[in-house]
C-alpha positions in Angstrom: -105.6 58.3 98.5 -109.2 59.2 98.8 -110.2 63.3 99.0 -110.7 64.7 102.2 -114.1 65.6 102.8 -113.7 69.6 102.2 -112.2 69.2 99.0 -115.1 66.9 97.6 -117.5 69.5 98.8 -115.7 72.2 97.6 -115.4 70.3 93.7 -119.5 69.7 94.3 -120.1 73.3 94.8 -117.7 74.5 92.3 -119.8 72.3 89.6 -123.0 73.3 90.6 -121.7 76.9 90.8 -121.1 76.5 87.0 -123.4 74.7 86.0 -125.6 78.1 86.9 -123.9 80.5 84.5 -125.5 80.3 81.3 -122.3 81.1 78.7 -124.4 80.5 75.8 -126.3 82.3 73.1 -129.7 82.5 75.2 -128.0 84.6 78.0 -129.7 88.0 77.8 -126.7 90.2 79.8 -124.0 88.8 77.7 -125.6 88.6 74.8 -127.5 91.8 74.3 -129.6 93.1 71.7 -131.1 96.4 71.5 -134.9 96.5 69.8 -137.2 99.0 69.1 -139.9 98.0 71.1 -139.0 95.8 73.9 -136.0 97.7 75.2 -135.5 101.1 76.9 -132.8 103.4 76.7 -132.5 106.0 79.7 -131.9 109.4 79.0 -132.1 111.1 82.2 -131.4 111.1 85.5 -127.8 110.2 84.6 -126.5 107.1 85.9 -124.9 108.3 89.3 -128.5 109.9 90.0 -130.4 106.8 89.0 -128.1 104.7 91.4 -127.8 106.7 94.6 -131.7 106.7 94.6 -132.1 103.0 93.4 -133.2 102.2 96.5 -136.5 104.9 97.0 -137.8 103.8 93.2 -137.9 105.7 90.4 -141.3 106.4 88.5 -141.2 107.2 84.8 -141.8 110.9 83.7 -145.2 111.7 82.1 -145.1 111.0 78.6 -148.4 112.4 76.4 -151.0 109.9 75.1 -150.6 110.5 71.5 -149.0 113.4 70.7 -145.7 114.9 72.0 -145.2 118.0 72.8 -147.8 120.1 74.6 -148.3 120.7 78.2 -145.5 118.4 79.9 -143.3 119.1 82.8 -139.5 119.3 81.1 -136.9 116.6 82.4 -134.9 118.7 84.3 -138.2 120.5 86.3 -137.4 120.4 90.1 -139.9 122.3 91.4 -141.1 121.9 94.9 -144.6 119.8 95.5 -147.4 119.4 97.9 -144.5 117.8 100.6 -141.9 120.0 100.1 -139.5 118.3 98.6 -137.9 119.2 95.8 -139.9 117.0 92.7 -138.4 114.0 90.6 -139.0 114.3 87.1 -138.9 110.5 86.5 -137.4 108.4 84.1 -137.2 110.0 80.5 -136.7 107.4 77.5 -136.5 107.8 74.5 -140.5 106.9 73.9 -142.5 109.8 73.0 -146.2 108.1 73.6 -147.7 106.8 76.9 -148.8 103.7 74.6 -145.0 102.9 73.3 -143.6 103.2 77.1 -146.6 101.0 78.1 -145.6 98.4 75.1 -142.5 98.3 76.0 -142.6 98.0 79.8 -145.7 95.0 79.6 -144.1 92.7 76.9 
């Protein structure tokens, strides 16, 4: 008895659906590997902050040029700017030089 024509197309798609999920070792999401350089780690806003405003962007947080440490707005800042509203510190990571975050975002 030959296969209705639904169930053929639903086999096709099924195999081609499959065929797209990369299970081996070159899969970067299952297969994960945290480096030094090419990989950030976010340390604030906390996830639940980062996701409800996903959809407006997120800029990272000012990082010095060289040296840490002097003159930089602190992560948790919210003081109100020029519009009004209250201000976004950014994305804070755990790179401490405007050249490291620049590495690691262009590689």
């Amino acid at each position: 008895m030959a296969q209705q024509p639904t169930t053929m197309m639903k086999t096709v798609l099924d195999g081609w659906r499959n065929s797209l999920l990369d299970m081996g070792g070159r899969n970067r999401l299952l297969n994960f590997r945290h480096t030094r350089t090419a990989t950030l780690e976010i340390g604030s806003p906390g996830a639940d902050a980062l996701l409800a405003d996903l959809a407006r962007g997120w800029e990272f947080a000012p990082v010095p040029e060289k040296t840490p440490g002097v003159g930089l707005e602190k992560a948790g800042d919210t003081a109100e700017g020029t519009t009004g509203r209250p201000h976004r510190p950014g994305l804070v990571t755990q790179k401490t030089t405007q050249a490291a975050l620049d590495s690691s975002l262009y590689l």
